[in-house]
DSSP file (Angstrom, degrees, kcal/mol; ACC not computed):
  #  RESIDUE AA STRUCTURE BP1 BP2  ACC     N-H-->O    O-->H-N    N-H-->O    O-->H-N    TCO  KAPPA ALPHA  PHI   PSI    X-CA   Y-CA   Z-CA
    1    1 A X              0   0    0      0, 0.0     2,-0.3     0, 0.0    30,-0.0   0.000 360.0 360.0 360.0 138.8   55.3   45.3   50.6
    2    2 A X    >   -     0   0    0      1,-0.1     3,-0.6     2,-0.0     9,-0.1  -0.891 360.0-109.7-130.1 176.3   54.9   43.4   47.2
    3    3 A X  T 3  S+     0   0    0     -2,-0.3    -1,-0.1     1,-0.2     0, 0.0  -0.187  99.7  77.8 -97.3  51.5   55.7   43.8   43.8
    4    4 A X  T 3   +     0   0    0      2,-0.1     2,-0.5     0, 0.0    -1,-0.2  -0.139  65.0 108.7-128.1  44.5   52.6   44.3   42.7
    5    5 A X    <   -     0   0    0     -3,-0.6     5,-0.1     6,-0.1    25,-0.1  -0.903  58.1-147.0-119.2 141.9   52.5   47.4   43.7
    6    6 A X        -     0   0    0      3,-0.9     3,-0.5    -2,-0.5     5,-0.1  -0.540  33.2 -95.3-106.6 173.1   52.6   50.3   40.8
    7    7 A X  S    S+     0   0    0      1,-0.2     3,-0.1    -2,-0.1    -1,-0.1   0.445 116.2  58.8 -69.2  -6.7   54.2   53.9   41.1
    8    8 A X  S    S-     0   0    0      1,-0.3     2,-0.4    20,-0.0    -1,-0.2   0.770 111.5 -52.3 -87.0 -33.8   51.0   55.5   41.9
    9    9 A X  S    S-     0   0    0     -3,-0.5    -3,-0.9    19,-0.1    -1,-0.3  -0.958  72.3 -30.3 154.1-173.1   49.8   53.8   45.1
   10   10 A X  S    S-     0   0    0     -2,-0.4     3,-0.4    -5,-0.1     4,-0.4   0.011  83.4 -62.0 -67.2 152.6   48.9   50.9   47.1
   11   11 A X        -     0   0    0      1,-0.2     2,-0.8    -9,-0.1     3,-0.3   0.419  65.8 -83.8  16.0 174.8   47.6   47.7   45.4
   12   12 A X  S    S+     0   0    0      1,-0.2    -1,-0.2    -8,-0.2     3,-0.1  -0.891 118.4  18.5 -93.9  88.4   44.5   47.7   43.5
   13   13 A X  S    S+     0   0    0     -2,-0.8     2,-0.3    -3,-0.4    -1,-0.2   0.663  97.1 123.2 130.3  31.7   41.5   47.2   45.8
   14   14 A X        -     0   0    0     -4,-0.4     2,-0.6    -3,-0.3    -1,-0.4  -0.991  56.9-140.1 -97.4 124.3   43.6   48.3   48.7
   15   15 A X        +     0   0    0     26,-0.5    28,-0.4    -2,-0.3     2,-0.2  -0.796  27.1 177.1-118.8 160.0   42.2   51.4   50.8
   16   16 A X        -     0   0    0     -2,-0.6     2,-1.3    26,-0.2    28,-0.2  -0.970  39.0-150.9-140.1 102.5   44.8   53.7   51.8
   17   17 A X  E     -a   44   0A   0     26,-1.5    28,-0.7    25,-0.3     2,-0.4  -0.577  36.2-169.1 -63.4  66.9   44.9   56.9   53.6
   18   18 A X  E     -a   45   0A   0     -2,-1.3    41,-1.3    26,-0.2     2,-0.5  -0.352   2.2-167.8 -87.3 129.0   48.4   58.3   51.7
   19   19 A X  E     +aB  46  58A   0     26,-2.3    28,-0.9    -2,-0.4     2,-0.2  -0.786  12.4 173.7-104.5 141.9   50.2   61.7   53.2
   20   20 A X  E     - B   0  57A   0     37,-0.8    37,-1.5    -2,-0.5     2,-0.3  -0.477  32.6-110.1-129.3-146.4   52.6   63.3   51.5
   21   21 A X        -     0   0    0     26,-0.2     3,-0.3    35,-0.2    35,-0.2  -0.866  16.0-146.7-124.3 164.6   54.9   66.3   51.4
   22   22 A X  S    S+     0   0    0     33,-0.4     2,-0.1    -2,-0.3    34,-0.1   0.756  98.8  46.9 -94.4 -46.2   54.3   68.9   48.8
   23   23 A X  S    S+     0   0    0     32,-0.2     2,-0.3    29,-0.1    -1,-0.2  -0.513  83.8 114.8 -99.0  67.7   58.4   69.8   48.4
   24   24 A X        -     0   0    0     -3,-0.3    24,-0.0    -2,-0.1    -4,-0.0  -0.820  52.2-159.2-130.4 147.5   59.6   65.9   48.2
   25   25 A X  S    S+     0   0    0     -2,-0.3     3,-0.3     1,-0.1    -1,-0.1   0.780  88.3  44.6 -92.7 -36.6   61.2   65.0   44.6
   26   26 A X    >   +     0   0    0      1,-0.2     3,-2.3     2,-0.1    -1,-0.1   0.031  67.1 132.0-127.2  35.3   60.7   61.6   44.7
   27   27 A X  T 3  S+     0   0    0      1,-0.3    -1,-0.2    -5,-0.1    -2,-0.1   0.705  80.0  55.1 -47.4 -22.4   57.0   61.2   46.1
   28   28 A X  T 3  S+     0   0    0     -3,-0.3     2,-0.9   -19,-0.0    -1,-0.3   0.200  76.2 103.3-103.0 -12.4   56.3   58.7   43.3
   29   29 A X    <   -     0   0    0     -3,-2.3    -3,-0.0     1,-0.2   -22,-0.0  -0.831  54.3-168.8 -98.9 123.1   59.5   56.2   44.2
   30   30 A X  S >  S+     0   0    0     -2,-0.9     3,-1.5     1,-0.2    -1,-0.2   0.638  74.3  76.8 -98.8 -32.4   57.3   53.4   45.9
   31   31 A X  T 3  S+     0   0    0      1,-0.3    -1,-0.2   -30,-0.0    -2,-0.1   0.711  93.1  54.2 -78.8  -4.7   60.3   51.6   47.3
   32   32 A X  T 3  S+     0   0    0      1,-0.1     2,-0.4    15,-0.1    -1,-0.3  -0.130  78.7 119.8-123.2  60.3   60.7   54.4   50.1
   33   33 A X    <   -     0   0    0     -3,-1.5    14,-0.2    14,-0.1     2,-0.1  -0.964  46.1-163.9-126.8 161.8   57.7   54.1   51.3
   34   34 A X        -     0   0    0     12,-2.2     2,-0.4    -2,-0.4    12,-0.3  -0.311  23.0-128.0 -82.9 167.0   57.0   53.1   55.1
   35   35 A X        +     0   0    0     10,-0.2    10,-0.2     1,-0.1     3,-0.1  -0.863  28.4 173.6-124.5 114.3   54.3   52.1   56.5
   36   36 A X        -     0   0    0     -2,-0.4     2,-0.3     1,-0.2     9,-0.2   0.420  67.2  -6.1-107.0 -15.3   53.6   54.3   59.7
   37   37 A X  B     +C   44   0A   0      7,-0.8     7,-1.9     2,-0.0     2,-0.4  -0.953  60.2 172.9-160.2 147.3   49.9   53.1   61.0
   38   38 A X        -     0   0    0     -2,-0.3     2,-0.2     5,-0.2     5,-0.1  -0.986   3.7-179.2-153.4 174.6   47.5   50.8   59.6
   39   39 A X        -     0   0    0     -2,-0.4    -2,-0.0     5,-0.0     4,-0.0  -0.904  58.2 -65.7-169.4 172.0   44.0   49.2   61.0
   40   40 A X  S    S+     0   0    0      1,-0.2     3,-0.1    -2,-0.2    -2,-0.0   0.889 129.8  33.3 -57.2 -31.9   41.7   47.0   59.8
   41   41 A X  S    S+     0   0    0      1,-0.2   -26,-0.5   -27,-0.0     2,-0.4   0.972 115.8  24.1 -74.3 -63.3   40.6   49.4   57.0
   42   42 A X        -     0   0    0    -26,-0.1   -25,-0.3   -28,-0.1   -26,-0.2  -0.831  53.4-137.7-121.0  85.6   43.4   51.4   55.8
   43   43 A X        -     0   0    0     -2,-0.4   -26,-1.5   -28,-0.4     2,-0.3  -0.086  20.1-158.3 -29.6 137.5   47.4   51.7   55.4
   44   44 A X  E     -aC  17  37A   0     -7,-1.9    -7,-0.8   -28,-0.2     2,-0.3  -0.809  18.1-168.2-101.4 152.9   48.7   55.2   56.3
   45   45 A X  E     -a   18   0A   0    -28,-0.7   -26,-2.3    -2,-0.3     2,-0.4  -0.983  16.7-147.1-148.0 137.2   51.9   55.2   54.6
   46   46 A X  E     +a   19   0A   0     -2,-0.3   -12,-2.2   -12,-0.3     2,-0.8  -0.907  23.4 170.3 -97.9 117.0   54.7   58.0   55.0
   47   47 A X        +     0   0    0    -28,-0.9     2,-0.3    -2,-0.4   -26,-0.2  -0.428  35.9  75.7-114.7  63.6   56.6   58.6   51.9
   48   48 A X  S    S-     0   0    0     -2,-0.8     2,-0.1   -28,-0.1     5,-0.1  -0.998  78.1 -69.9-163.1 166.7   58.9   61.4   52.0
   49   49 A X    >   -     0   0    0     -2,-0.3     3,-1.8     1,-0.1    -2,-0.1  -0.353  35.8-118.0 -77.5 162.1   62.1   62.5   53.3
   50   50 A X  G >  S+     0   0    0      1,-0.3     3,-1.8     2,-0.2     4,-0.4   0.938 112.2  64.0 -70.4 -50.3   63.1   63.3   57.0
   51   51 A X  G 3  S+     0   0    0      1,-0.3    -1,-0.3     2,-0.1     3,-0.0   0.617 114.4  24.9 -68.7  -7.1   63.7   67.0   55.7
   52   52 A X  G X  S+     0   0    0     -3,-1.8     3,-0.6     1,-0.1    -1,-0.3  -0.196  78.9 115.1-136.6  49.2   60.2   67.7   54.7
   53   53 A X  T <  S+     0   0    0     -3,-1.8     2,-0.8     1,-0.2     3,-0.2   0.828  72.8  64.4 -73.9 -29.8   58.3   65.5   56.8
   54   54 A X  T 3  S+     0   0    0     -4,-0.4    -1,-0.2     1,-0.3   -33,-0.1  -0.238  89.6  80.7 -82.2  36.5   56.7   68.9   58.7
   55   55 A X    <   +     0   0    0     -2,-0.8   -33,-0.4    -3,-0.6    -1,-0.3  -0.400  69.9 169.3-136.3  49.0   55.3   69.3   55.3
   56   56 A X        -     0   0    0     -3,-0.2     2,-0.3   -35,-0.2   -35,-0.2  -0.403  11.9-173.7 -67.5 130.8   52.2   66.8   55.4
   57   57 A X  E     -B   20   0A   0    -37,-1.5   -37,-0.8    -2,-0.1     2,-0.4  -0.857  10.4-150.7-123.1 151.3   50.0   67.1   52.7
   58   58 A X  E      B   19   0A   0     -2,-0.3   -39,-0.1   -39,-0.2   -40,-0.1  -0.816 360.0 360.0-129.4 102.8   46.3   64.8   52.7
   59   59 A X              0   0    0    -41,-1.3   -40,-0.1    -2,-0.4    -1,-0.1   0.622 360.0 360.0 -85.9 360.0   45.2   63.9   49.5
């Protein structure tokens, strides 16, 4: 992770497949999020809490 990363998503000119949860408060707080698979193309990143992870959203 760097800090040049804003509250919205990854990097600028970085492509990113991001899931989220639908009932998470704090989808937007960049510093929790992991990164759970990546490949030459894309970061998947999980960003949400353990209690609504069975809530997977793909925007």
């Amino acid at each position: 992770m760097t800090d040049d990363q804003n509250s919205t998503g990854p990097v600028d000119g970085e492509s990113a497949t991001v899931y989220s949860c639908d009932n998470c408060e704090s989808l937007l707080d960049i510093s929790s999020w992991t990164p759970i698979e990546t490949d030459e193309d894309a970061t998947v990143y999980r960003f949400c809490d353990e209690s609504c992870r069975d809530e997977w959203t793909d925007d």
